[in-house]
PAZADREN-391139 format. One record per atom (N, C-alpha, C, O, CB): residue in one letter; x, y, z. Coordinates in steps of 0.1 Angstrom, whole numbers, plus 2048, in hexadecimal, padded with zeros to 3 digits. Glycine has a CB too. Layout:
# PAZADREN-391139
aXYZ...
# end
This chain:
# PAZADREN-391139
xD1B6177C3xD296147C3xD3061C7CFxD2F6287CDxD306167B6xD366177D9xD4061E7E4xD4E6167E4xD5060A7E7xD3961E7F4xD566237E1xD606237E6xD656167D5xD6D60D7D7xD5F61E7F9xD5E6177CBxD676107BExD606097BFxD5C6077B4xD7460A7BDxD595FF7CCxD545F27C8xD425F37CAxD3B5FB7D0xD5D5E67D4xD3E5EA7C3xD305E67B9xD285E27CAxD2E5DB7D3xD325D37A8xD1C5E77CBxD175E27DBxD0E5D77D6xD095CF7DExD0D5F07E7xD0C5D57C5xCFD5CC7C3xD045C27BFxD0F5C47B9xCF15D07B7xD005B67C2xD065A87BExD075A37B6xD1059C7B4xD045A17C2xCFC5A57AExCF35A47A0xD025AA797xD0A5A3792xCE15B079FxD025B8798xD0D5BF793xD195B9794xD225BB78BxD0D5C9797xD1A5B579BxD285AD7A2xD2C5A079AxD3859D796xD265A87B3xD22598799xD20588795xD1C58678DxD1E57B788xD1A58079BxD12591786xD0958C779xCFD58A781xCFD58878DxD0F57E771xCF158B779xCE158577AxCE057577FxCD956F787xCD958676AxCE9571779xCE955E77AxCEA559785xCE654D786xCF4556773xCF155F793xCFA55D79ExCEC55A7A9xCEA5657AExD0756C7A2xCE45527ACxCDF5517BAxCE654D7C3xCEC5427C4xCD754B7BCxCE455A7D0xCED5587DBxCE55547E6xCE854D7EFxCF65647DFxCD755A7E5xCD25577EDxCC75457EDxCC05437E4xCCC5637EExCC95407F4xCC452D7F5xCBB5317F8xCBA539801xCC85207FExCAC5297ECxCA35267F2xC9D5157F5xC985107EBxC9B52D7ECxC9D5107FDxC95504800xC895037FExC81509805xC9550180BxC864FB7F4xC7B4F67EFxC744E57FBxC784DB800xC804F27DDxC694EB7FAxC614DF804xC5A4D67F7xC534DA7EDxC544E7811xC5C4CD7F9xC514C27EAxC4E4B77F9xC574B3800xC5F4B67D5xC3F4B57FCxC3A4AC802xC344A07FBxC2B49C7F4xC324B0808xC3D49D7FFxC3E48F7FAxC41482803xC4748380ExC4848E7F0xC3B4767FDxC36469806xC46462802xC4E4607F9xC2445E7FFxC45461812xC53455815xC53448813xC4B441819xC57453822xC5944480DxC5B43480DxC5F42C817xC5A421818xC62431806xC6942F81ExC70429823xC75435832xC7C43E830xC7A423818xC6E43183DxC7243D845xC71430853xC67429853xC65450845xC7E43085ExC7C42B869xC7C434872xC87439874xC8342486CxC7143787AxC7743C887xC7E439893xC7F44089DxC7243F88BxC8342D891xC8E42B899xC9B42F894xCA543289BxC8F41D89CxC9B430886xCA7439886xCA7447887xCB044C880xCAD43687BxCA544B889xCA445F88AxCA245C899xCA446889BxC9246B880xCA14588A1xC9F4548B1xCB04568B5xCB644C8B4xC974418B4xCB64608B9xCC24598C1xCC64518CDxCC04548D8xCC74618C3xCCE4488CExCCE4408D9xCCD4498E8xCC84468F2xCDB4388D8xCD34548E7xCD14598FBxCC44618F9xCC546C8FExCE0468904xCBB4608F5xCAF4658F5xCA545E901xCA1453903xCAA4638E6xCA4468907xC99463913xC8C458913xC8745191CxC92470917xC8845B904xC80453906xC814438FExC7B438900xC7645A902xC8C4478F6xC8E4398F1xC954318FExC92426902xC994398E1xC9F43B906xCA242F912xC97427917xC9641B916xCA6436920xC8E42F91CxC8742B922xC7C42291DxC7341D923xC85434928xC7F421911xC7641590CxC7E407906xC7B3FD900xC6B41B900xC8F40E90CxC933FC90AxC9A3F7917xCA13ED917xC9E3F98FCxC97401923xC9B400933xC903F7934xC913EB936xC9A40F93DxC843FF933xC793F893DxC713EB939xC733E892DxC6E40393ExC6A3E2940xC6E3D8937xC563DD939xC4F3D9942xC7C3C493FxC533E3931xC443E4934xC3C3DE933xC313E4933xC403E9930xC3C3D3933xC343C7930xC2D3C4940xC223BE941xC3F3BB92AxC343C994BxC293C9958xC1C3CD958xC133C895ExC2C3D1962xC1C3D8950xC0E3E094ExC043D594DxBFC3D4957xC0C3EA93FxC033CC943xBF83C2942xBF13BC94FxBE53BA952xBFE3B793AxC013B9956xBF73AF960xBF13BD96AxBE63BC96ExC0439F96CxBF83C896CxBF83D1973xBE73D4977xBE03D3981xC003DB96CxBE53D9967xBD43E2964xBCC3D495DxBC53D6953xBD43F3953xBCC3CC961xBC53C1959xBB73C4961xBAE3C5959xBCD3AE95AxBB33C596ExBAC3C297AxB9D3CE971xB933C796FxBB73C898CxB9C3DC96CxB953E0965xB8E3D895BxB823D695AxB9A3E7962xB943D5955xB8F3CE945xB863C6941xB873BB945xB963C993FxB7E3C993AxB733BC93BxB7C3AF92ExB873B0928xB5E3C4933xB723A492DxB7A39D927xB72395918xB7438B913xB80392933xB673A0915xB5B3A190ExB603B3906xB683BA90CxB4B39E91AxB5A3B58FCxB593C18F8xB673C68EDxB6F3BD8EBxB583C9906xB693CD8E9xB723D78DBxB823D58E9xB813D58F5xB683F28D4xB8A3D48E2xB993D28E5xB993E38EDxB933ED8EAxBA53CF8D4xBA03E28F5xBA63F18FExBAF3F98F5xBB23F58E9xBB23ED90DxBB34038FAxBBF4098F6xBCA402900xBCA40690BxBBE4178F7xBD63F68F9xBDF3F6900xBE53FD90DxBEA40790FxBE43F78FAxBE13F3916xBE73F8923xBF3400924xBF440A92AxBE83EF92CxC003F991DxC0E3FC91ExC1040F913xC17418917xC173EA915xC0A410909xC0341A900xC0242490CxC0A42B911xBF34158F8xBF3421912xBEC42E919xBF7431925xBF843D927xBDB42A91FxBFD42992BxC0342A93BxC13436935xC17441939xC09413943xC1842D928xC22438923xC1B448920xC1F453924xC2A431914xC13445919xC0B457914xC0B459922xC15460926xBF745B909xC0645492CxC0246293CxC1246493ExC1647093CxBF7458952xC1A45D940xC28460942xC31468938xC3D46B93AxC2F453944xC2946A92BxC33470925xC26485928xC2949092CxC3846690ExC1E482926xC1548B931xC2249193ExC2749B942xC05480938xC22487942xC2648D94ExC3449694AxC354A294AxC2948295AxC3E48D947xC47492944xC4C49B938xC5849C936xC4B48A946xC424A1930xC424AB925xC384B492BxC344BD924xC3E4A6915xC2F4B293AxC2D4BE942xC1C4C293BxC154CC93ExC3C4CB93FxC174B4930xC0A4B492ExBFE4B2934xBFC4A6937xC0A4AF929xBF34BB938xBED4B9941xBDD4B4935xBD34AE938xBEE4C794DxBDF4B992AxBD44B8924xBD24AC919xBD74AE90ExBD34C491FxBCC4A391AxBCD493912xBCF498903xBDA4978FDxBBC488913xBC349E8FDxBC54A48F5xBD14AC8F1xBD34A98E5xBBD4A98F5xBD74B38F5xBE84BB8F1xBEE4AF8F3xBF64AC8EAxBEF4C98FExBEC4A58FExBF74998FFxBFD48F8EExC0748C8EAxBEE48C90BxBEC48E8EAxBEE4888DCxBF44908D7xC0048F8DAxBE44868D4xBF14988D0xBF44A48C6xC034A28CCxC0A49D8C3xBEA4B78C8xC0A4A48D5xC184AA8D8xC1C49F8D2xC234A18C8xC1F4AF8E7xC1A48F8D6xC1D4828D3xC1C47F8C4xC254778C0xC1347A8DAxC154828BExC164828B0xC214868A9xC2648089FxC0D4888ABxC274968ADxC3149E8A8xC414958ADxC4C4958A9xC2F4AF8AFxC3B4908B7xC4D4908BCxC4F4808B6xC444798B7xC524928D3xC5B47A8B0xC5D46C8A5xC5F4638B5xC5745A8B8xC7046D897xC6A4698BExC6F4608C9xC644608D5xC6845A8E0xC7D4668CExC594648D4xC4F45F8DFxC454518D6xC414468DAxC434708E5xC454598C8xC3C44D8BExC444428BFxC3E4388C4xC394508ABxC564408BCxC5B4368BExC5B4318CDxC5D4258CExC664378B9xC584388DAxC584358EAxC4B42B8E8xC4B41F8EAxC564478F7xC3F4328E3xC3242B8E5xC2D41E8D9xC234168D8xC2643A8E5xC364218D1xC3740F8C9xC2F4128BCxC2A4098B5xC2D4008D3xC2E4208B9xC294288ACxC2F42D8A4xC384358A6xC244318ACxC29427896xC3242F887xC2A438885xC1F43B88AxC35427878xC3143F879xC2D44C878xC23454874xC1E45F876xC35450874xC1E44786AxC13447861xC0643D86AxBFC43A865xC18440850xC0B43C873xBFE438883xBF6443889xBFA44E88ExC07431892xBEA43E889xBE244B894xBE74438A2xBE94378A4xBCC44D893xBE84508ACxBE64488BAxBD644C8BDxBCE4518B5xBF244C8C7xBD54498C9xBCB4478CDxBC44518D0xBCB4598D6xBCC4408D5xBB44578CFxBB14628CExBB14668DAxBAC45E8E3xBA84648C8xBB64738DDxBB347A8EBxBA54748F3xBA94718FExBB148C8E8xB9C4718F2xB8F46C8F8xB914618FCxB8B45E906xB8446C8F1xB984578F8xB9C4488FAxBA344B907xB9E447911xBA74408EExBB2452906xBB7457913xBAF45C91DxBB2456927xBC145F912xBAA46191FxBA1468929xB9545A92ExB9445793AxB97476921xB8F454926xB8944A92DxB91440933xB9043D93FxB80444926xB9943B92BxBA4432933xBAB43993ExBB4432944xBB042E929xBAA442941xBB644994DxBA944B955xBAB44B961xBC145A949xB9D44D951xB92449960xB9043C963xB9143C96FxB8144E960xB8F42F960xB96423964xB9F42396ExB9C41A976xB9C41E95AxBA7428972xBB342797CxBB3434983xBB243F97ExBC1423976xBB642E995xBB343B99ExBBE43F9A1xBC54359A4xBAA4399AAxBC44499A2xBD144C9A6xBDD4469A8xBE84479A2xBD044E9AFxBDB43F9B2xBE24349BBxBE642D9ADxBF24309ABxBD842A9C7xBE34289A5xBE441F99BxBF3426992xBFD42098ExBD341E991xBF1433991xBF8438988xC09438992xC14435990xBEF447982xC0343D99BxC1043E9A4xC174329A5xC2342F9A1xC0E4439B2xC0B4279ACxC1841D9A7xC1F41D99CxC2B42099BxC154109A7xC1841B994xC20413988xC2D41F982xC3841B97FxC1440E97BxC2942D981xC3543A984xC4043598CxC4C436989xC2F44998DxC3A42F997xC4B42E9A0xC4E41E99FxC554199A8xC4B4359B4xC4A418998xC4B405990xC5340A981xC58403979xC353F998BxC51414981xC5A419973xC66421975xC7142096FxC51421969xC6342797ExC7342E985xC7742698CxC8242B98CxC7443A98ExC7841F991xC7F41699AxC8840B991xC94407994xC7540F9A4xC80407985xC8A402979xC8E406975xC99402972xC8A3FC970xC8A41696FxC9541C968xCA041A970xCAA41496BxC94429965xC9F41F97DxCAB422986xCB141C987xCBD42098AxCAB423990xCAD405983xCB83FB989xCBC3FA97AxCC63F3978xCB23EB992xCB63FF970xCBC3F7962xCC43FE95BxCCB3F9952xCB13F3958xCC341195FxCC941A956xCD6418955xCDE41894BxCC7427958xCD9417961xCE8418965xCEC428966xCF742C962xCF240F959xCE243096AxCE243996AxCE343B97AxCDC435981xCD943D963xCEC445980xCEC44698AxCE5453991xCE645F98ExCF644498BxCDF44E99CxCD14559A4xCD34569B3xCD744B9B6xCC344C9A2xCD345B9BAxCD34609CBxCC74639CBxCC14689C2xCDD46D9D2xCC245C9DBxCB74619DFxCB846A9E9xCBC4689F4xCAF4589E1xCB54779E4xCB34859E9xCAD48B9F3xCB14949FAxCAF48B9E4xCA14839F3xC95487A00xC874809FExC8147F9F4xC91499A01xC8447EA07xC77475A08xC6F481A0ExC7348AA15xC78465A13xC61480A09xC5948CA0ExC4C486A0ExC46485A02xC5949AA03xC46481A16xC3247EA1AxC36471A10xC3046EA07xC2048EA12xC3E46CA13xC3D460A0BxC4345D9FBxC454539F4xC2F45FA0BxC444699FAxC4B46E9EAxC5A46B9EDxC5D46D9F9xC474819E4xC644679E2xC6F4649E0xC754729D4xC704749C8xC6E4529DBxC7D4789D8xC884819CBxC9447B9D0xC9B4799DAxC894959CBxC914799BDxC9C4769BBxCA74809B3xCA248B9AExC9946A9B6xCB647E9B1xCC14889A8xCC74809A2xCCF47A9A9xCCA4909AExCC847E996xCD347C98ExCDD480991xCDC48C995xCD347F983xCEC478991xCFA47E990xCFF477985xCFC46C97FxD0347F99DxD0B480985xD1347D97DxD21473981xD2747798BxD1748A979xD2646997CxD35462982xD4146D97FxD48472975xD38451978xD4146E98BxD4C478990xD5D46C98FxD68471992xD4747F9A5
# end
């Protein structure tokens, strides 16, 4: 006791008084779960999967494929995972899944619920030796170039370098 007053809470409130919250976890199966809703609309990647119109991919990577044998992994699938790689700074197929699994708005970007496997890290890696460089770049700058005309987002082009384009976002001043 200092100074008259009781320092224990217990003493203060009685035994009965919990002050301190605990959160209880119970795992348990969802019924009813969308991930489009938990997705917010300015989210990067949901833009970009109702900007872009991806359906080019097909005719794009068709030229690989045999037309005999077990179904591919979706062209439009694999071309988004290397681009969300790129742009979550993934260099490793394997971490690429795994990160892709955790995040709701890349599973809603790549056309996956939640209770879906994607595709096993090994699938990506053979499919990404299929196509030589060049392949990827195009279609990287066939996807920026719509974002660019469809976002309505405004972009300056900054500097051209060996052939490379930077670009900057601004803001309407």
């Amino acid at each position: 006791m200092q100074n008259g007053y009781s320092t224990d809470l217990a003493s203060c409130y009685g035994s009965r008084i919990e002050v301190q919250g605990k959160k209880q976890y119970l795992d348990k199966e969802v019924s009813h779960f969308g991930v489009s809703e938990r997705v917010p609309a300015h989210n990067l990647y949901r833009r970009l999967a109702e900007v872009v119109d991806w359906t080019f991919l097909y005719d794009e990577t068709r030229a690989p494929y045999s037309h005999t044998g077990q179904p591919s992994l979706d062209p439009v699938v694999f071309f988004k995972l290397v681009l969300v790689g790129r742009l979550e700074n993934l260099v490793s197929d394997r971490r690429l899944v795994e990160h892709c699994a955790l995040r709701l708005d890349i599973l809603l970007f790549l056309g996956y619920e939640v209770d879906e496997e994607l595709p096993w890290h090994s699938t990506v890696s053979r499919t990404r030796q299929f196509f030589p460089a060049a392949v990827f770049e195009r279609l990287f700058d066939h996807v920026f170039v719509r974002w660019l005309g469809e976002s309505g987002e405004n972009w300056v082009l900054i500097s051209q370098f060996h052939g490379k384009s930077l670009f900057l976002q601004t803001a309407a001043v």
